[in-house]
ROMI-489908 format. One line per field, with one value per residue (C-alpha): x, y, z; residue number from 1. Coordinates in nm, 3 decimals, always signed. Layout:
! residues N
c1	(X/...) $
c2	(Y/...) $
c3	(Z/...) $
k	(NUM/...) $
//
This chain:
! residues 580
c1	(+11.989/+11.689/+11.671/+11.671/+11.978/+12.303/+12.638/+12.666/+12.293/+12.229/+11.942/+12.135/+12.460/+12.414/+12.172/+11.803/+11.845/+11.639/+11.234/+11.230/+11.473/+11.126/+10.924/+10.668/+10.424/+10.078/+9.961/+10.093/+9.867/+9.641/+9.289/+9.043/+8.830/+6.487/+6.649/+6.583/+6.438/+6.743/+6.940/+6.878/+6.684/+6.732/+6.705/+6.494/+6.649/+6.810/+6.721/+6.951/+7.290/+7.319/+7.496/+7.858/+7.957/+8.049/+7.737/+7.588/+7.423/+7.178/+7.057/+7.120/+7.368/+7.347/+7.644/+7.815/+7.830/+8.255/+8.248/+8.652/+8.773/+9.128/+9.207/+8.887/+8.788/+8.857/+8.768/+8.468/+8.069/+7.948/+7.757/+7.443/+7.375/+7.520/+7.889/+8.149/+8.510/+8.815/+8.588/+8.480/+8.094/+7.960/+7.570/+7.431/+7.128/+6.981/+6.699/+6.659/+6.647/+6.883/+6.925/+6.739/+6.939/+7.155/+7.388/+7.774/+7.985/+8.346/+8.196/+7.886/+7.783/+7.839/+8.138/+8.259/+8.176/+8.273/+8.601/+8.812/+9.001/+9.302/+9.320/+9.483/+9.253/+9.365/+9.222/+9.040/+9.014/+9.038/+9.272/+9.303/+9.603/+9.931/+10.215/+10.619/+10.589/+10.946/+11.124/+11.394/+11.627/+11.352/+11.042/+10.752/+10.688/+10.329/+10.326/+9.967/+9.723/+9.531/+9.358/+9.685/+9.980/+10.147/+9.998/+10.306/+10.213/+10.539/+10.536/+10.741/+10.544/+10.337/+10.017/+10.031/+10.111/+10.193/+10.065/+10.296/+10.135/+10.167/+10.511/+10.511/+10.275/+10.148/+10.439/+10.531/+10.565/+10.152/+9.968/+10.197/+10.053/+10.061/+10.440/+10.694/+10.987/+11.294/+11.606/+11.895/+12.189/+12.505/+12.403/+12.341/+12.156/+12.427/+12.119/+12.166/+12.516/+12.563/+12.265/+11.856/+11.530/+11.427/+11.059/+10.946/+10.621/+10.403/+10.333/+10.114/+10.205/+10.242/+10.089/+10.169/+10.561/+10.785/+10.940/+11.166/+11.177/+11.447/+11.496/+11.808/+11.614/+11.447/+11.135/+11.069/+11.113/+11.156/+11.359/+11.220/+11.455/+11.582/+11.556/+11.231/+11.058/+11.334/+11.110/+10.873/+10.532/+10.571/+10.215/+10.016/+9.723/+9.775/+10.147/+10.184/+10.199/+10.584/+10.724/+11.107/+11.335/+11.653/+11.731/+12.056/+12.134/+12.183/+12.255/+12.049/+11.705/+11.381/+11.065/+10.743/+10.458/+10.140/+10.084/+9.741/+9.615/+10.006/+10.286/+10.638/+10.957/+11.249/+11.651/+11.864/+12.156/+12.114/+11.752/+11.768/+11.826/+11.592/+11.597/+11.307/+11.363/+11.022/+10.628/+10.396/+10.019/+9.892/+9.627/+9.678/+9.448/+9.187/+9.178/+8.821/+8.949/+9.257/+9.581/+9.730/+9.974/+10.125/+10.431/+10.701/+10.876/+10.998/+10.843/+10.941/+10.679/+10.618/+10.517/+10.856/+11.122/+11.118/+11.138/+10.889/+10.792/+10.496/+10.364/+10.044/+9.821/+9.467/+9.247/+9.023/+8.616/+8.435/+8.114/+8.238/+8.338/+8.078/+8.347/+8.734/+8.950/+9.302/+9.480/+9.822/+10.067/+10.324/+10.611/+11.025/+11.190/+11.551/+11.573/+11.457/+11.132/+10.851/+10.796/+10.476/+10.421/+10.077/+9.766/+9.557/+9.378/+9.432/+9.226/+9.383/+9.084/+8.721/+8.551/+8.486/+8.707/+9.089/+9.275/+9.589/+9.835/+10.171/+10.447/+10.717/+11.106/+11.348/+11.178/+11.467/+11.290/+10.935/+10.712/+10.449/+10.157/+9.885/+9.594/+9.315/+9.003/+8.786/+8.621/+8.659/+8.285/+8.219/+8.568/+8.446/+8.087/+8.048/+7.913/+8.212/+8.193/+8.500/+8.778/+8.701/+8.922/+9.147/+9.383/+9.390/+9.552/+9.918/+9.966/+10.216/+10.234/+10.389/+10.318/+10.172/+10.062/+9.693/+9.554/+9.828/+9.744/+10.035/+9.814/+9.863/+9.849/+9.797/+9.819/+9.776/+10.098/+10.187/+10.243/+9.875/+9.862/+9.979/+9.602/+9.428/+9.206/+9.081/+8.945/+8.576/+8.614/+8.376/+8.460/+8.146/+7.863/+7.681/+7.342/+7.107/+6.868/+6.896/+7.160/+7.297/+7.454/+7.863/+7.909/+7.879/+8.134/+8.252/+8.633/+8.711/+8.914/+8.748/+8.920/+8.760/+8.699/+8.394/+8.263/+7.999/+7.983/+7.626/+7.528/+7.436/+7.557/+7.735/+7.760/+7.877/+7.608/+7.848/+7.762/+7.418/+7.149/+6.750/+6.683/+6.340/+6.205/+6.434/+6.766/+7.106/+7.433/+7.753/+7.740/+8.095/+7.928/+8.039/+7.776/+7.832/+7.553/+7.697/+8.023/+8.127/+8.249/+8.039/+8.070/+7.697/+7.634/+7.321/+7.191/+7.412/+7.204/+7.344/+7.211/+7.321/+7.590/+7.632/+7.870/+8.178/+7.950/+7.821/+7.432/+7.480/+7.437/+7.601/+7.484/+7.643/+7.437/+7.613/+7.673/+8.025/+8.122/+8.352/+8.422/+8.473/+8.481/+8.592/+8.900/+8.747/+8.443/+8.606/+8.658/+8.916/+8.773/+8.973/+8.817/+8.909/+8.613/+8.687/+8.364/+8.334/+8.580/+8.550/+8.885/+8.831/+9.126/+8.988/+9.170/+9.469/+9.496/+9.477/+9.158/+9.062/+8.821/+8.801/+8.489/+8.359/+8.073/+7.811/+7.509/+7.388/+7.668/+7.406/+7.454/+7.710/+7.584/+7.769/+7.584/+7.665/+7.358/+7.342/+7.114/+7.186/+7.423/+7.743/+7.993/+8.262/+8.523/+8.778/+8.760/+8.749/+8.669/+8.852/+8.833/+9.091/+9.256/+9.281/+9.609/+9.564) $
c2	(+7.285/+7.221/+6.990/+6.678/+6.717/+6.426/+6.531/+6.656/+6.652/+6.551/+6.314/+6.180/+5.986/+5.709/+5.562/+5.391/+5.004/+4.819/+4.809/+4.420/+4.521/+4.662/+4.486/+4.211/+4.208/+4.267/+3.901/+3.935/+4.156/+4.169/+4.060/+4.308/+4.339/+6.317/+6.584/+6.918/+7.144/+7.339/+7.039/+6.875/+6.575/+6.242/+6.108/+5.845/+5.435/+5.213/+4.872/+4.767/+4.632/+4.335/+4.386/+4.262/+4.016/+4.288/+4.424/+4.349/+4.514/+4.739/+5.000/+5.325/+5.407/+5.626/+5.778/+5.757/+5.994/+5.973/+6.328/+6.296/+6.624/+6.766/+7.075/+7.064/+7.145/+7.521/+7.562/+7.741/+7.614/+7.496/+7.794/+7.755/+7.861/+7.893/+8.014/+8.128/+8.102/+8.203/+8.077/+7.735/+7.723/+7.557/+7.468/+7.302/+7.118/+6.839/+6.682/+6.767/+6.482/+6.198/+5.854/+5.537/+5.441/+5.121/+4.915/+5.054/+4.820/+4.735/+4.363/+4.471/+4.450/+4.779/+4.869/+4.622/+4.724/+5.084/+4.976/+5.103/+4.802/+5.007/+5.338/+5.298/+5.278/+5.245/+4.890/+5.091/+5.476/+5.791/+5.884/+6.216/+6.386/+6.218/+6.282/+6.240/+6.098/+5.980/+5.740/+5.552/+5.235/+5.150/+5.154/+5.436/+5.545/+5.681/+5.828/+5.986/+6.134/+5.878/+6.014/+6.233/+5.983/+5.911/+5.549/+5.424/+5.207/+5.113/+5.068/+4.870/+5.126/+5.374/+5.107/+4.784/+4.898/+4.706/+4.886/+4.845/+5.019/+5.355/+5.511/+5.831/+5.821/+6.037/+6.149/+6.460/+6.663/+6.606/+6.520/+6.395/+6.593/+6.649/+6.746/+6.551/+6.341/+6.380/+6.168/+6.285/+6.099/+6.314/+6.311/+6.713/+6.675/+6.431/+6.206/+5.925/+5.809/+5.663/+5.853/+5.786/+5.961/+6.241/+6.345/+6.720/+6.729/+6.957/+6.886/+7.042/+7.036/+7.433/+7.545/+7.403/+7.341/+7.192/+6.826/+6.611/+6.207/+6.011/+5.673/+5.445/+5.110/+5.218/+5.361/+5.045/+5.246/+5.583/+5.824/+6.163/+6.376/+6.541/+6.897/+6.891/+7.135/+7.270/+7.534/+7.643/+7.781/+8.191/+8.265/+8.144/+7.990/+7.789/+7.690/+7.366/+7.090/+7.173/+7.025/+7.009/+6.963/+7.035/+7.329/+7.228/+7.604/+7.763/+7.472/+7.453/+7.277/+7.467/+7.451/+7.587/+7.555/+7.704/+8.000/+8.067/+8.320/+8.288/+8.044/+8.090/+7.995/+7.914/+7.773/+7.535/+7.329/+7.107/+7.024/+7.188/+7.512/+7.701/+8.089/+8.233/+8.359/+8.511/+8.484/+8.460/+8.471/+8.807/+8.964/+8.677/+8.374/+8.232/+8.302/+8.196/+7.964/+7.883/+7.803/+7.384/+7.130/+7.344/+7.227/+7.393/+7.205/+7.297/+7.179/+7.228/+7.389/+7.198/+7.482/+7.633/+7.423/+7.655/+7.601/+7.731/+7.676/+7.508/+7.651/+7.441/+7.441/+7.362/+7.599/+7.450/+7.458/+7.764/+7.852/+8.020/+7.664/+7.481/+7.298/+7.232/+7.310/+7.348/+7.587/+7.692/+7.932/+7.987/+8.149/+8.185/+8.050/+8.204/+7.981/+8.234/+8.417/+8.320/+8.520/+8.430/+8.494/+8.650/+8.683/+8.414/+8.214/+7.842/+7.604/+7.231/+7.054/+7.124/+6.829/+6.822/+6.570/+6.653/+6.770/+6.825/+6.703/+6.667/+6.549/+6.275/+6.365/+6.149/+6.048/+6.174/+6.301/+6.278/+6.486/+6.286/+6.369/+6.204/+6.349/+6.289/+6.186/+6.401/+6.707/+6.878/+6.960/+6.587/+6.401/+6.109/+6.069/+5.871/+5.503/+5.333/+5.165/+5.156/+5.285/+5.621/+5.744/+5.697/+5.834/+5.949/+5.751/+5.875/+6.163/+6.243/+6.629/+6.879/+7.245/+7.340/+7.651/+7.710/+8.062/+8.227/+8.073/+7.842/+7.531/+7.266/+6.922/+6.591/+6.245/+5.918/+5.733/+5.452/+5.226/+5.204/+5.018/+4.671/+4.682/+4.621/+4.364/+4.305/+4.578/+4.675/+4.842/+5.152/+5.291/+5.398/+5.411/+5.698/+5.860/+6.077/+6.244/+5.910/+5.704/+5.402/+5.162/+5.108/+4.828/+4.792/+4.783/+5.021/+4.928/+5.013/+5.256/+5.495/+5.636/+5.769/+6.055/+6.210/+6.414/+6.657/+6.837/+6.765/+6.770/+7.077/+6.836/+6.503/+6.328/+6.019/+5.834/+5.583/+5.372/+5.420/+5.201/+5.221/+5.190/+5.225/+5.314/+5.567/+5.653/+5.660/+5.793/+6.023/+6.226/+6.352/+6.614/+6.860/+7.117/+7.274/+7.527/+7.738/+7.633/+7.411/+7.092/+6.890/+6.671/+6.603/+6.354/+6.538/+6.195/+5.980/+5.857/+5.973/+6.341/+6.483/+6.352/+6.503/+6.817/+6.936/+7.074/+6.818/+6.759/+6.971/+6.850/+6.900/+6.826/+6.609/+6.589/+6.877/+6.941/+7.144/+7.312/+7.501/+7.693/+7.529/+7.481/+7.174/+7.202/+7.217/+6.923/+6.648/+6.627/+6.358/+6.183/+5.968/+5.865/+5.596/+5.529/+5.253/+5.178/+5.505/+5.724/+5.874/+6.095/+6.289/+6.381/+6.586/+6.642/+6.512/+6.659/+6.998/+6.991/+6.734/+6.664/+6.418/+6.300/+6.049/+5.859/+5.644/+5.525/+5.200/+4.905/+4.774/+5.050/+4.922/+5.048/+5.299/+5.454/+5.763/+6.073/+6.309/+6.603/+6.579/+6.276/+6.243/+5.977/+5.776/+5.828/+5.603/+5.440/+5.143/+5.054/+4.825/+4.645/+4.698/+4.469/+4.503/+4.649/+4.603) $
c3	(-3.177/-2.953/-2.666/-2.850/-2.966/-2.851/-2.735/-2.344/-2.301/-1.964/-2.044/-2.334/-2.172/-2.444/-2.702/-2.541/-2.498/-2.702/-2.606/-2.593/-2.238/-2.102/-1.824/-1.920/-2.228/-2.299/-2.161/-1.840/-1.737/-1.449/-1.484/-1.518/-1.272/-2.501/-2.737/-2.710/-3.004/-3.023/-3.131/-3.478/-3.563/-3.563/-3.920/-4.001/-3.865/-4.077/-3.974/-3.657/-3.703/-3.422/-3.135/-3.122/-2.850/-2.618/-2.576/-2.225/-1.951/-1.876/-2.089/-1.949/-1.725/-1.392/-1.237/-0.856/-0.681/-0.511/-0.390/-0.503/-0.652/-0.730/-0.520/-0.376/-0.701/-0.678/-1.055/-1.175/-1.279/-1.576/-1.751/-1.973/-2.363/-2.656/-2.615/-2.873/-2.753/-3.013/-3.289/-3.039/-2.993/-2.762/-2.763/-2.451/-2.534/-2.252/-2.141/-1.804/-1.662/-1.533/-1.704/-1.577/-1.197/-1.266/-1.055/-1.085/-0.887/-1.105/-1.141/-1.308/-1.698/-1.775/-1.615/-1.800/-2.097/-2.088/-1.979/-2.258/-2.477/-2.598/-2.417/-2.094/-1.753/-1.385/-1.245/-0.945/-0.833/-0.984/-1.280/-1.384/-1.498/-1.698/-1.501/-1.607/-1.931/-2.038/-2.205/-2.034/-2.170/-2.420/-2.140/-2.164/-1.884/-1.795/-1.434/-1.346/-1.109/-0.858/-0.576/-0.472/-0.600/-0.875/-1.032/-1.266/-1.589/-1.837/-2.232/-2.505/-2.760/-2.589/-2.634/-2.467/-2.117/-1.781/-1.474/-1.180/-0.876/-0.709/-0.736/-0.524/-0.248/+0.024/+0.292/+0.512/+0.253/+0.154/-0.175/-0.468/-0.730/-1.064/-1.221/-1.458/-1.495/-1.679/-1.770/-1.554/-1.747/-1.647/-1.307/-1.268/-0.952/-0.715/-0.683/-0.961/-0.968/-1.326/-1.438/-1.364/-1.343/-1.166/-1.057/-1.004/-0.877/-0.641/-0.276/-0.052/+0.291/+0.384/+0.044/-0.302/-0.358/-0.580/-0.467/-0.607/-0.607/-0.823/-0.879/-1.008/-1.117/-1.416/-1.224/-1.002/-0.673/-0.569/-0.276/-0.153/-0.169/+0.157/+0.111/-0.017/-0.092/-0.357/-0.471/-0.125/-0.153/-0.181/-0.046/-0.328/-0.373/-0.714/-0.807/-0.959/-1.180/-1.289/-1.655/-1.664/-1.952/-2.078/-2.295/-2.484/-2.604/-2.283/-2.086/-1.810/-1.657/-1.758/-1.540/-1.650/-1.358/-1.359/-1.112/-1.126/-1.409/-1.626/-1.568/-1.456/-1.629/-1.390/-1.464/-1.266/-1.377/-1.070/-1.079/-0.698/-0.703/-0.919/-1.050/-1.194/-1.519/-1.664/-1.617/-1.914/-1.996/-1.798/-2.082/-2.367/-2.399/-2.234/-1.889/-1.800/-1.530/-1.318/-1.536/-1.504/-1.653/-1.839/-2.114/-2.365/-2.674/-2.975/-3.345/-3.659/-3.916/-4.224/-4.406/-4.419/-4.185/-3.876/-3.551/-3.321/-2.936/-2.829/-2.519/-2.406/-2.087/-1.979/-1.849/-1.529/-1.502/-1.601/-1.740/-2.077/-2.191/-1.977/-1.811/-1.872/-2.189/-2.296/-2.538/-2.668/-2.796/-3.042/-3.047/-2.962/-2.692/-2.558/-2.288/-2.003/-2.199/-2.435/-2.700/-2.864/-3.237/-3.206/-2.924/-3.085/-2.883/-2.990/-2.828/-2.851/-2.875/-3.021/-2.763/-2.433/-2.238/-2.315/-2.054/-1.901/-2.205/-2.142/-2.371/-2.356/-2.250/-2.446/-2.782/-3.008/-3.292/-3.232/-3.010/-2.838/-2.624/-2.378/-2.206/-1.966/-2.146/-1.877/-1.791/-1.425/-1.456/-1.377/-1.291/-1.129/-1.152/-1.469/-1.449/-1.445/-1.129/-0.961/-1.167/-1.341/-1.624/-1.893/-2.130/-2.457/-2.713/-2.781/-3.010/-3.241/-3.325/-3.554/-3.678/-4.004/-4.163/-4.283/-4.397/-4.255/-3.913/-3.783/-3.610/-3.400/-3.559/-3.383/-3.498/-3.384/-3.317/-3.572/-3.296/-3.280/-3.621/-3.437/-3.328/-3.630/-3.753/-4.040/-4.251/-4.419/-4.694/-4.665/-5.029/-5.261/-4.930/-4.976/-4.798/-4.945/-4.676/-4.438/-4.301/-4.453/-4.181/-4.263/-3.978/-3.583/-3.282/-3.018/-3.044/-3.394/-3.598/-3.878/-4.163/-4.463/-4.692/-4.782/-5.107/-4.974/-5.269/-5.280/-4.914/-4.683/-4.411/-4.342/-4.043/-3.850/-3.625/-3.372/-3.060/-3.221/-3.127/-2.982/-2.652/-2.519/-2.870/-2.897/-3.059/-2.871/-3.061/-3.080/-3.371/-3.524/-3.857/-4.073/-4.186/-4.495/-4.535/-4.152/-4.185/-3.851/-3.741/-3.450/-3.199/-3.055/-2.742/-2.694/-2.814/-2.627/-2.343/-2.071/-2.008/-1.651/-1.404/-1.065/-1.062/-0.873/-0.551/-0.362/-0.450/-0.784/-1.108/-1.482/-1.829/-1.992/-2.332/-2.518/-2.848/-2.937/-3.283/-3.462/-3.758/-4.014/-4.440/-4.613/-4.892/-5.187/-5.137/-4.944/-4.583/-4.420/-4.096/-3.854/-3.585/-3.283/-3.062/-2.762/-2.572/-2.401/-2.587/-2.906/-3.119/-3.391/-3.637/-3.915/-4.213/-4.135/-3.795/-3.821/-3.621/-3.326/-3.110/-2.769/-2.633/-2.374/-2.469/-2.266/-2.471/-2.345/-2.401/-2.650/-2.883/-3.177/-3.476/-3.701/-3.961/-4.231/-4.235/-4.476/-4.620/-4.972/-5.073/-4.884/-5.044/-4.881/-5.201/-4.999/-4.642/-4.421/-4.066/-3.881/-3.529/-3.290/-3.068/-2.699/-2.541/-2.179) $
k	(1/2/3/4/5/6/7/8/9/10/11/12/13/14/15/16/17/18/19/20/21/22/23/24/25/26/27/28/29/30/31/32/33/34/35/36/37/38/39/40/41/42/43/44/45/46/47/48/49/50/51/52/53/54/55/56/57/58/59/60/61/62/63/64/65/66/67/68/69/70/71/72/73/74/75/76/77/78/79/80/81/82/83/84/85/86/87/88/89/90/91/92/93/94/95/96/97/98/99/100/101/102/103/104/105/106/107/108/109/110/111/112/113/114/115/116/117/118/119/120/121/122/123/124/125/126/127/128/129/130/131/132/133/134/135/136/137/138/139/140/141/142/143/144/145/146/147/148/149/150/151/152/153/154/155/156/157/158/159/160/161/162/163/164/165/166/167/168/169/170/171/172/173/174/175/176/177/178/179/180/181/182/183/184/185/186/187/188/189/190/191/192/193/194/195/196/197/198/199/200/201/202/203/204/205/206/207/208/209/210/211/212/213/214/215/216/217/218/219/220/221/222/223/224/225/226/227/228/229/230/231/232/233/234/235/236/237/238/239/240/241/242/243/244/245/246/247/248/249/250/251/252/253/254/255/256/257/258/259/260/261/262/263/264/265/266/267/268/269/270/271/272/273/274/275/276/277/278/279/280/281/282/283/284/285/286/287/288/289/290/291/292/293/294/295/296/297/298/299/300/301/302/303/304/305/306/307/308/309/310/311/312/313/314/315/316/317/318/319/320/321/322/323/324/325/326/327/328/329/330/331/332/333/334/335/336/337/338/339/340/341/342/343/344/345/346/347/348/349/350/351/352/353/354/355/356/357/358/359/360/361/362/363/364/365/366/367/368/369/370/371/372/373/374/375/376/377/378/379/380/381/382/383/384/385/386/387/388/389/390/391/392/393/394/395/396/397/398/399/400/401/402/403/404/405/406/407/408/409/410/411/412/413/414/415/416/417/418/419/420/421/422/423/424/425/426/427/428/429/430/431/432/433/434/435/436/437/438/439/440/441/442/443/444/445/446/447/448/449/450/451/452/453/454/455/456/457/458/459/460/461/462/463/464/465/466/467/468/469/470/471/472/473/474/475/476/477/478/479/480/481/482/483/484/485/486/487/488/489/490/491/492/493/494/495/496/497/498/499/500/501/502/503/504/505/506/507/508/509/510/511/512/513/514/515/516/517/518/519/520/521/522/523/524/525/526/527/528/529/530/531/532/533/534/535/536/537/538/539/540/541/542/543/544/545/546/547/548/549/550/551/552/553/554/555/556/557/558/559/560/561/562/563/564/565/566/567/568/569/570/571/572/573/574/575/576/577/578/579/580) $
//
């Protein structure tokens, strides 16, 4: 039985309320305020698709520089070349040179415009990392980094979401920093008479500790508790960003929190006195950077109706991976010690902005994740004006088996579905050694299959459009004749940001690839780009990639490229509505 499970759970006192019982709706609302040689050519242009309505402002964006970083940003620089990481290549191919200055202020046309539609977005500051996801009475609740607090946002369904201000501020104890939330129905810790939620999050007055903050109106407000720290800083430099939940087999509280190069696994039945219980991760994985947000959840395997643990984390800045990643494990859980299955390295995503993923407590029978759409190379120096940031869409996951190799697989949430317009029907589109335009927008979903039996490579061409005489885009490709998967921005217009060190600066134009070889001659693409976002779910899942994207607003075109003839043997593209 795993910790989803009914009966004397402690989370699980009684049955969710209905969602219509959650706060507000979607309408009440707040107003918004050159390639390299390295890097492949840019086929021939079709003739440009017209811009949607939504395309305004200038043409090519320059970032702000905050000088805002988490930590201090104590993670690593961005190296230089071509990398290969546990099969993950990265090739770094830029310009140079920065992008055209342009005004940034939140009011201007092109904040505006890369403001995402659908993927949530703070309405000022600096997002960063999704904090005590939960479900409580039939509200989502999305708790998350902002400049040292926890900003609070609340859900009927995971999409349309209601921000409602900063829940956990600054106070003696320091920084509220990143952690979790969990469900405390049976009243374990004497804080929540008839049951409510409970925060564990780091502070950081005295060194990094573990807090706690509870609340018993559904998340509206929130009490320190009195003894914090419950879990005092030991000496170290890095221990943080503690995920809680409740491990029905040997009844008790589970914290995992990242201690620098492994995390630590501790027990409590009160939520306030903890014991540790094990450390994992010295010599296994990636350890090319400081260890974060780590998590731990059980999934069945379709292959052959197993249950396995899920033991994720990201790994911070570094130059192996020319910035941020994340990765994860698999393996047995006892309630005290991972056992993982093998030393694989398993990185979660093949782009280059997903970070920090943490799952939802209290979804019986579904496992659901969110990230940070970002990169600790360049957190807040993207041309977004005033608010910088944004999630990824919510992800529903599962284990499969493929070549032996027990993966990882991420989906987007049904919920998402309520979105949709009207559809295009992409079917029968081909391109043979050009591009052939399927449509324009930069709020749309993209599903469709493609027969590359007679192509050496395939490829999508999105946000594409010419600016200055010359081509912007995000490429999303599959090349047949090496074998890997790509997602290429080294195209997409904007080509350096400033870096982590004051006065330094990053690329941003990279190109990253995996291995990879289509089943049999088709390849399954699903893709959900939002102004400056882009998600890739290839074949079905088993392989995704995240990835921010900032041509110039104007840029709406979407176009299929192939060498050879690639064919769209079923597929549509459809607009999405707004959800904020």
């Amino acid at each position: 039985m795993t910790d989803e499970s009914h009966g004397a759970h402690p989370s699980h006192p009684h049955h969710p309320t209905h969602p219509a019982e959650s706060a507000g709706s979607p309408s009440s609302l707040e107003p918004e305020p050159t390639q390299p040689e390295a890097c492949p050519p840019t086929p021939a242009d079709t003739a440009p698709v017209s811009p949607s309505p939504e395309a305004t402002g200038p043409q090519d964006p320059q970032p702000r520089r905050t000088g805002l970083r988490r930590r201090t940003l104590i993670l690593g620089a961005a190296g230089a070349g071509a990398l290969i990481v546990g099969g993950a290549i990265l090739v770094r191919c830029s310009t140079g040179r920065r992008s055209s200055p342009t005004p940034t202020a939140t009011d201007s046309p092109a904040s505006a415009a890369y403001r995402p539609a659908y993927h949530y977005s703070p309405a000022t500051g600096n997002l960063a990392d999704p904090n005590g996801l939960v479900l409580y009475q039939g509200e989502y609740h999305l708790f998350h980094q902002q400049d040292g607090t926890w900003g609070h946002a609340i859900s009927p369904d995971m999409v349309h979401w209601k921000r409602q201000g900063t829940a956990l501020k600054h106070d003696a104890q320091g920084l509220a920093m990143s952690g979790s939330c969990v469900v405390d129905g049976a009243n374990t810790s004497g804080l929540v008479t008839g049951g409510g939620m409970v925060a564990v999050y780091t502070s950081t007055e005295g060194g990094e500790a573990q807090s706690l903050a509870y609340s018993t109106d559904q998340g509206r407000s929130w009490q320190r508790f009195s003894g914090n720290p419950v879990i005092p800083n030991d000496g170290r430099k890095d221990f943080r960003d503690p995920k809680v939940f409740w491990h029905e087999d040997s009844k008790a509280w589970i914290m995992i929190v990242s201690a620098g190069d492994h995390v630590s696994l501790l027990r409590s039945t009160d939520l306030k006195a903890w014991s540790h219980a094990s450390d994992f991760g010295q010599g296994i994985g990636s350890h090319a950077a400081v260890w974060e947000c780590p998590d731990l959840f059980p999934l069945t395997d379709s292959s052959d109706g197993r249950t396995r643990w899920v033991m994720t984390l990201s790994v911070g800045a570094n130059e192996e991976t020319a910035g941020s990643t994340a990765q994860y494990f698999i393996g047995d859980f006892d309630g005290s010690v991972f056992f993982p299955e093998d030393r694989d390295t398993r990185f979660t995503d093949i782009g280059q902005d997903f970070y920090a993923a943490q799952s939802f407590e209290h979804v019986e029978g579904r496992r659901v994740w969110m990230a940070w759409l970002g990169n600790w190379n360049y957190p807040y120096s993207l041309p977004t004006g005033d608010w910088r940031g944004e999630m990824s869409i919510p992800r529903e996951l599962s284990l499969t088996t493929i070549g032996g190799k027990r993966t990882l697989v991420q989906m987007p949430v049904p919920e998402l579905d309520a979105l949709r317009g009207r559809a295009t029907d992409l079917s029968g589109l081909k391109a043979t050694d050009t591009v052939t335009a399927l449509g324009a927008g930069r709020t749309v979903e993209i599903d469709l299959t493609l027969d590359v039996s007679q192509a050496s490579e395939a490829w999508l061409g999105l946000a594409r459009g010419t600016v200055d005489g010359k081509t912007q885009e995000v490429r999303v490709g599959v090349d047949i004749s090496t074998g890997t998967l790509y997602l290429d921005r080294t195209d997409g217009g904007l080509t350096q940001v400033d870096g982590k060190d004051e006065g330094a600066t990053t690329d941003f134009a990279l190109r990253r690839q995996t291995q990879y070889h289509p089943t049999g001659s088709t390849v399954r693409l699903h893709l959900y780009l939002d102004r400056s976002s882009l998600e890739v779910f290839v074949d079905d899942g088993t392989t995704v990639g995240s990835l921010l994207v900032f041509t110039a607003p104007s840029c709406q075109e979407i176009v299929l490229g192939a060498k050879g003839t690639a064919t769209i043997t079923s597929g549509s593209l459809t607009p999405l509505a707004a959800a904020l």
